[in-house]
DRENKE-705418 format. One line per field, with one value per residue (C-alpha): residue in one letter; x, y, z; residue number from 1. Coordinates in nm, 3 decimals. Layout:
DRENKE-705418
res <- (a|...) $
px <- (X|...) $
py <- (Y|...) $
pz <- (Z|...) $
n <- (NUM|...) $
end
This chain:
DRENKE-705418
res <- (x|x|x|x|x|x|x|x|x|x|x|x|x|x|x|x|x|x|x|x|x|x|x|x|x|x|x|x|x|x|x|x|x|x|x|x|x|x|x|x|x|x|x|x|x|x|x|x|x|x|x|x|x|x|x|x|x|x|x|x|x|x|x|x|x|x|x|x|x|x|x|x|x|x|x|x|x|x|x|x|x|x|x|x|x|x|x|x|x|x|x|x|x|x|x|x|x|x|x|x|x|x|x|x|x|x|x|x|x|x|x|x|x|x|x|x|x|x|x|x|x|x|x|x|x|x|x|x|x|x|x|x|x|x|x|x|x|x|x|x|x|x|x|x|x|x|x|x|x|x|x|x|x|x|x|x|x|x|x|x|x|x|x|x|x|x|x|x|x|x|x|x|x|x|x|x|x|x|x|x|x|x|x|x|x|x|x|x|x|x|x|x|x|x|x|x|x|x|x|x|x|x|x|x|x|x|x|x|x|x|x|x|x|x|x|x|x|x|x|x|x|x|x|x|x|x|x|x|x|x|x|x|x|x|x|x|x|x|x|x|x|x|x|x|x|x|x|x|x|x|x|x|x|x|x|x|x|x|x|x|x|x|x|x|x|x|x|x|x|x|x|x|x|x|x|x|x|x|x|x|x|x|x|x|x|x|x|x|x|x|x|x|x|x|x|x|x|x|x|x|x|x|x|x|x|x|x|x|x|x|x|x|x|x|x|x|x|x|x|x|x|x|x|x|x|x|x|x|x|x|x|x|x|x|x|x|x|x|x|x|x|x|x|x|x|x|x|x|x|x|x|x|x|x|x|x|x) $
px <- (0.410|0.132|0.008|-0.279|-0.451|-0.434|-0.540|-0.868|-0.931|-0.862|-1.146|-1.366|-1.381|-1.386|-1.714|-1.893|-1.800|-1.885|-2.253|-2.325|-2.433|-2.191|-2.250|-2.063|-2.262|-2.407|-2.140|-2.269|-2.327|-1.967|-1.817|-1.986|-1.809|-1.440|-1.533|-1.608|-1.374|-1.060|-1.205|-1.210|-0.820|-0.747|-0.755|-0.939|-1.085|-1.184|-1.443|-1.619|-1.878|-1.809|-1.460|-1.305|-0.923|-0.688|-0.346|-0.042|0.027|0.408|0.438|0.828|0.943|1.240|1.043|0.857|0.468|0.316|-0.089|-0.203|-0.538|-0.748|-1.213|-1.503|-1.722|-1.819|-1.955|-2.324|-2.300|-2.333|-2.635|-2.401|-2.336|-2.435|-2.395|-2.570|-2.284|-2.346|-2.348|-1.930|-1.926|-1.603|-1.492|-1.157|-0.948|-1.165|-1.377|-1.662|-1.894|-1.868|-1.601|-1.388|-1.075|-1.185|-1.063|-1.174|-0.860|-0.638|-0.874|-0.844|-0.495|-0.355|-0.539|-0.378|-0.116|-0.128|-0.200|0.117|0.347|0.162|0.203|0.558|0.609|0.474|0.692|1.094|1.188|1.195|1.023|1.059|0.860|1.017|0.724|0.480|0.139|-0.200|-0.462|-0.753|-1.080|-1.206|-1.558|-1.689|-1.411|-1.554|-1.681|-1.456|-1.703|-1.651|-1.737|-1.427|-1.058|-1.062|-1.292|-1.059|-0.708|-0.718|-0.818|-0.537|-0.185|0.091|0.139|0.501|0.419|0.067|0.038|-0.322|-0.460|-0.589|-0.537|-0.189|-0.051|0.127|0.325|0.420|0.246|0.416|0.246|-0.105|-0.305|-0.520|-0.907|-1.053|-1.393|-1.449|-1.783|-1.777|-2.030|-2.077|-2.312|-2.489|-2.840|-3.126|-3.329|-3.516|-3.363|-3.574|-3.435|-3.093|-3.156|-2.926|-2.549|-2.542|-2.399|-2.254|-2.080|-1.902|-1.813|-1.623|-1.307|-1.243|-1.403|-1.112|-0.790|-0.948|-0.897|-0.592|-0.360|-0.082|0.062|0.432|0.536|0.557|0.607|0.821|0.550|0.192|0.280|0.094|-0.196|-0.507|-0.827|-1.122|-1.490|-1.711|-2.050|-2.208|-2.602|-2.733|-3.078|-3.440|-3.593|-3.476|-3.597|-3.465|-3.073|-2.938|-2.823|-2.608|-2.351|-2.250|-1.961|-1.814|-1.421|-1.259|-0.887|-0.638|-0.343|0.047|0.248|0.419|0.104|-0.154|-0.521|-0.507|-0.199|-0.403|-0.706|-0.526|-0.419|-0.787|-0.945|-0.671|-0.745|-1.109|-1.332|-1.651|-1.687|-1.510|-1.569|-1.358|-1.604|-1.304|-0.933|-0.898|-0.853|-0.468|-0.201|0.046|0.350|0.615|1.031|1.137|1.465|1.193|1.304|0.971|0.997|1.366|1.261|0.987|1.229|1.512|1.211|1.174|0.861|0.886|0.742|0.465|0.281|-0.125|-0.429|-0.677|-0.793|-0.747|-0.735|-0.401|-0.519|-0.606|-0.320|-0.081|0.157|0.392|0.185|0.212|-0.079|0.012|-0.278|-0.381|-0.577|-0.595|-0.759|-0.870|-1.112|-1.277|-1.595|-1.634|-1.914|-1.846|-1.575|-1.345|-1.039|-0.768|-0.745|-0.386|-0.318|-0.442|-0.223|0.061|-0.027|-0.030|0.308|0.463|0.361|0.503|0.840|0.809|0.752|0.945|1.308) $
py <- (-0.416|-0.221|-0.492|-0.258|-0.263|-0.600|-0.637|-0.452|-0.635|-0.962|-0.872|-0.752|-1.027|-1.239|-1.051|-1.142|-1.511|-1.486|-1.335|-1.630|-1.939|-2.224|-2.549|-2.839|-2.964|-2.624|-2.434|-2.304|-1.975|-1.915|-2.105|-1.844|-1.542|-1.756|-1.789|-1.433|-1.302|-1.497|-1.333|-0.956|-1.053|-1.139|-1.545|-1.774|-1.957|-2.339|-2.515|-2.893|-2.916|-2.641|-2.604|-2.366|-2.315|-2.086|-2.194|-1.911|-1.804|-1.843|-2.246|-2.329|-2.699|-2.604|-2.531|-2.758|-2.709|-2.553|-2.569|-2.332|-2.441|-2.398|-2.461|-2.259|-2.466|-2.377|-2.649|-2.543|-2.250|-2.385|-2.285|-2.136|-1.777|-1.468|-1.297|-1.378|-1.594|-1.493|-1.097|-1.024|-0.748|-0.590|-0.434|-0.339|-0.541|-0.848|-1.009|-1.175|-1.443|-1.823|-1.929|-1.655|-1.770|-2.195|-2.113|-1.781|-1.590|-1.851|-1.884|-1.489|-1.458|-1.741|-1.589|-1.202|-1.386|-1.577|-1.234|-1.094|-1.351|-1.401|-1.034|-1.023|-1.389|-1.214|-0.891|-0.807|-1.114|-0.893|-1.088|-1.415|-1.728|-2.018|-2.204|-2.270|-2.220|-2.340|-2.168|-2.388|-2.348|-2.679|-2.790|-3.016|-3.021|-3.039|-3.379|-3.520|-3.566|-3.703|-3.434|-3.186|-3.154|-3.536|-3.450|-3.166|-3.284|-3.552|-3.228|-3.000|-3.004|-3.229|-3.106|-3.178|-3.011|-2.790|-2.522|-2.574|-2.236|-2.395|-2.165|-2.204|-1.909|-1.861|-2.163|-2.495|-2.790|-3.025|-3.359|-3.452|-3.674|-3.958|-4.032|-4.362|-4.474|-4.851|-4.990|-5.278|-5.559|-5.746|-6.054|-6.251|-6.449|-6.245|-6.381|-6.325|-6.100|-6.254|-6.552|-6.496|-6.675|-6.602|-6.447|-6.074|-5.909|-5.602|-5.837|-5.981|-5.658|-5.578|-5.726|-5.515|-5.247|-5.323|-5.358|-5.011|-4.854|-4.988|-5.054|-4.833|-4.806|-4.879|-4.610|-4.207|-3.950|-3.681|-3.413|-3.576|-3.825|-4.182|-4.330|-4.292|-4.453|-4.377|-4.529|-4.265|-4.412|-4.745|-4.832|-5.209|-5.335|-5.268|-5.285|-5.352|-5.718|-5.834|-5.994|-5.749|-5.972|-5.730|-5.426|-5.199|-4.923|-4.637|-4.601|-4.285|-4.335|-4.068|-4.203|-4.095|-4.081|-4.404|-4.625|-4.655|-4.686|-5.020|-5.108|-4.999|-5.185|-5.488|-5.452|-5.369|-5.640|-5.916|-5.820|-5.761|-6.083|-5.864|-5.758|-5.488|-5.285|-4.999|-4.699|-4.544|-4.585|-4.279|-4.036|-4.109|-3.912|-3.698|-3.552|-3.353|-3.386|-3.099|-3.144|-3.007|-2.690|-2.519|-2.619|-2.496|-2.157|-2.140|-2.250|-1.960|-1.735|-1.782|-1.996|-2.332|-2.669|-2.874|-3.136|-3.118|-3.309|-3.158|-3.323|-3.140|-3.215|-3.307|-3.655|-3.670|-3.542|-3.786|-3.551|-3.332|-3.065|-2.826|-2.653|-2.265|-2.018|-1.725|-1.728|-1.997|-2.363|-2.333|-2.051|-2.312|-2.440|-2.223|-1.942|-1.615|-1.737|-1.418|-1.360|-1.059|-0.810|-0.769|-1.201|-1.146|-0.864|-1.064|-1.415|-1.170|-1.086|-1.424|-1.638|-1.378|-1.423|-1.794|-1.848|-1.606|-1.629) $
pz <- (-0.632|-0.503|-0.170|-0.106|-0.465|-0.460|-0.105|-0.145|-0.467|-0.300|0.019|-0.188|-0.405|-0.032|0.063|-0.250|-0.172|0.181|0.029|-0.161|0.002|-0.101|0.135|-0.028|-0.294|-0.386|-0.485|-0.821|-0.767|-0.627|-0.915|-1.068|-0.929|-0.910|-1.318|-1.392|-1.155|-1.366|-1.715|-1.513|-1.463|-1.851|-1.775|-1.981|-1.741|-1.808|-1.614|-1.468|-1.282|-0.967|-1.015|-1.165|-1.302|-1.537|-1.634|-1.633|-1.994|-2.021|-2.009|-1.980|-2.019|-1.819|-1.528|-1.304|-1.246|-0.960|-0.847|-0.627|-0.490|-0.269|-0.197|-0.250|-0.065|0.349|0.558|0.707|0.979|1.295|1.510|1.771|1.524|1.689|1.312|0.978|0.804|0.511|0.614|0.506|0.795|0.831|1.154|1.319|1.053|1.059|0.789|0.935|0.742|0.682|0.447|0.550|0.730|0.536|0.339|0.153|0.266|0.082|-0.207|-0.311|-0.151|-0.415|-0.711|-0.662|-0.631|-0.928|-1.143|-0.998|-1.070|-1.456|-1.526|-1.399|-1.605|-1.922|-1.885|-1.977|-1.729|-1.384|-1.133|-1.358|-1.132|-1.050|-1.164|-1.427|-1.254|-1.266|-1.052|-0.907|-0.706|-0.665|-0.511|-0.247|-0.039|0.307|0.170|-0.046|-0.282|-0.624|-0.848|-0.668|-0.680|-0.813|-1.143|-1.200|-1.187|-1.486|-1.690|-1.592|-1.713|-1.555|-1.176|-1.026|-0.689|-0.506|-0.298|-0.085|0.081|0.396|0.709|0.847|0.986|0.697|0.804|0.588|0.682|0.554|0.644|0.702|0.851|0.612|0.711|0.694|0.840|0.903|1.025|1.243|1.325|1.586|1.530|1.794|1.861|2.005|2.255|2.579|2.815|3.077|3.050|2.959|2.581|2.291|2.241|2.297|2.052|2.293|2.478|2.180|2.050|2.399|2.350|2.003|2.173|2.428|2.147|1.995|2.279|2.385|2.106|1.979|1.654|1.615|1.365|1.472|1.250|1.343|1.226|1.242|1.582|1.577|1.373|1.604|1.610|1.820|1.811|1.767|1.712|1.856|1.831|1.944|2.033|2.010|2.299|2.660|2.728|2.366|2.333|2.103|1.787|1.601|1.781|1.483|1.590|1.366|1.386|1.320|1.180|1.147|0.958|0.937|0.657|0.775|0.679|0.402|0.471|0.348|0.570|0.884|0.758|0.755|1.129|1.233|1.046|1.171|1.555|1.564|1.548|1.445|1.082|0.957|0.649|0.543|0.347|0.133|0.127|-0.102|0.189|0.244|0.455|0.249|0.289|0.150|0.170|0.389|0.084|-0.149|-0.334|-0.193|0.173|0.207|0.052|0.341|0.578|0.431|0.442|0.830|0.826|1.072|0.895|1.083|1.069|1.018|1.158|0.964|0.632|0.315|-0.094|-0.014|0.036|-0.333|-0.479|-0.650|-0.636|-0.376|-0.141|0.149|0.313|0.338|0.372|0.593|0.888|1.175|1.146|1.499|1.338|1.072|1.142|1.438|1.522|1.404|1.160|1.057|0.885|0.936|0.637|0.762|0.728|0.316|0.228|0.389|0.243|-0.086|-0.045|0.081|-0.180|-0.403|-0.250|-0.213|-0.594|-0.796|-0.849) $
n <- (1|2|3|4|5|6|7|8|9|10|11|12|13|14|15|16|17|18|19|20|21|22|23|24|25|26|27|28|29|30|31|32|33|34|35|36|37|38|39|40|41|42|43|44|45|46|47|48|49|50|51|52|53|54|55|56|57|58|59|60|61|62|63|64|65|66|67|68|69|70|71|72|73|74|75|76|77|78|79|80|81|82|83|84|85|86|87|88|89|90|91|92|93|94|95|96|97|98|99|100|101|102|103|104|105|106|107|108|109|110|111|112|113|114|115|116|117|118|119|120|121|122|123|124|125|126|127|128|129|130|131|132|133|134|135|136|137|138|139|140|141|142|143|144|145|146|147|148|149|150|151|152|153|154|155|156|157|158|159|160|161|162|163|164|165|166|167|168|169|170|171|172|173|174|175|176|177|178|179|180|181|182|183|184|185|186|187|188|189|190|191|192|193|194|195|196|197|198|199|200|201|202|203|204|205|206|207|208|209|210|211|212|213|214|215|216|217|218|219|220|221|222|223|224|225|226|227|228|229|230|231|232|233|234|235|236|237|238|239|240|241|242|243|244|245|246|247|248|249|250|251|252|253|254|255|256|257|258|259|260|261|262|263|264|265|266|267|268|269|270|271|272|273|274|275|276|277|278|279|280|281|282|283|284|285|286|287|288|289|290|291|292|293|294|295|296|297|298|299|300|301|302|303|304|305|306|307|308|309|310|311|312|313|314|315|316|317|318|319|320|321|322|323|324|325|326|327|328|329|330|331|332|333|334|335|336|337|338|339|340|341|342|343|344|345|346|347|348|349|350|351|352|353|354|355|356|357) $
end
């Protein structure tokens, strides 16, 4: 297998990307290139809406079913970049521009490696994959947003379990942790502040302010830790000599595998006296058996499982996943966002090994 063909293939099909604006929501023009770029390879690419998918040519009942995914979309570049984001420089081994380590490195990584392990599945039988595959570039998901990796999945063939190209280190993570947003109210009477009229609706929201802060979850995972909640937004009042009658806070909840959104919900809603309203329960934790066929072949491969905090498409998959992708997650979302050359042609060559026989 010749790494450094499909190494400079992969990077410069990464600079394009990183050339073409695609904020969540706006991903067109890179659905585009991910489209046109699976026809150059000999797929027959199918897709809805922004994303984008091919399916391996040598289905086998026998076998299970394995998705390698992974976004097109970038959050907006942060005001902090000292470089255009959108200019793919490349200097001293590192790729430069937003998009590049979240997560264009998995996203061209996974499809060289998909060719590879297609041709070899379409040859004499040398190089045979464990798996059939199903390559995916799915939209919008730095939101979550409806019309991403949820509009595509009813449309694609039965999944057993998914790779997702987020930047690991090229380690498995094999949990993650859910999202779930609740708004609370707090309702009281306005009145004069002069003359101490009406129910304040600050003060009422103090004591759930007060169990939010203070209470802990009774079940720990062994990878992801406990279910955390933090208030992350309050806003009360008009003016300063009117009672505030209504307190509204934002909670941010990070859920283990041990609970469901829903579960969690329940304990939030039975503590707090103020109204609580959840936004979504959609954005559940996931996890994977470290028994799984594909996390002992990481493990026999030398890589070390973890846990994950950050939110991925994982949450929407109804089936088994692991996050494994080059670069570093501490990179995403930062200033000056890069990825190393070097981490592609390795990711290239690991997933490789990880899914052929």
């Amino acid at each position: 297998m010749d790494t450094h063909k499909y190494t400079d293939e992969a990077v410069e099909l990464l600079r394009r990307l990183i050339a073409t604006p695609s904020v969540s929501r706006s991903e067109g023009r890179a659905a585009d290139i991910m489209e046109d770029e699976l026809r150059r390879c000999g797929f027959s690419p199918r897709r809805e809406a922004n994303n984008v998918w091919a399916v391996g040519p040598c289905h086998d009942s026998s076998r299970p079913t394995l998705l390698l995914n992974a976004h097109i979309d970038t959050v907006k570049p942060v005001a902090s970049y000292t470089r255009n984001p959108y200019c793919p420089d490349l200097e001293d081994g590192r790729l430069y521009g937003l998009g590049s380590n979240d997560c264009g490195g998995g996203l061209v990584s996974l499809l060289q490696a998909f060719r590879i392990l297609t041709a070899a599945d379409s040859g004499d039988g040398a190089g045979r994959t464990a798996y059939n595959l199903v390559y995916l570039a799915s939209a919008e998901e730095e939101v979550s947003g409806k019309d991403g990796i949820s509009r595509a999945l009813p449309l694609l063939p039965h999944i057993d379990v998914a790779v997702v190209g987020e930047p690991t280190g090229m380690q498995p993570a094999v949990a993650e942790k859910g999202l779930m947003v609740v708004d609370i109210t707090a309702h009281g009477k306005s009145g004069h502040a002069a003359r101490g009229e009406g129910v304040n609706a600050i003060y009422a929201a103090l004591d759930d302010l007060c169990w939010i802060r203070g209470y802990e979850f009774e079940r720990v995972s062994s990878f992801l830790g406990p279910t955390r909640m933090q208030a992350t937004v309050i806003n009360a009042g008009t003016q300063h000599n009117v009672v505030p009658d209504e307190c509204r806070i934002v909670l941010d909840v990070r859920t283990n595998e041990l609970y469901t959104n829903e579960e969690v919900f329940g304990i939030i809603s039975s503590h707090c006296r103020s109204e609580c309203r959840a936004r979504s329960f959609r954005l559940h934790s996931s996890s994977i058996d470290t028994a799984h066929p594909l996390v002992r072949r990481c493990v026999a491969m030398g890589m070390t499982p973890f846990g994950s905090p950050t939110l991925s498409d994982q949450a929407l998959m109804p089936f088994d996943s692991l996050k494994l992708g080059p670069g570093q997650s501490a990179r995403s979302h930062s200033a000056d966002e890069y990825i190393y050359v070097s981490e592609i042609e390795q990711a290239i060559g690991t997933y490789v090994r990880l899914m052929s026989e």
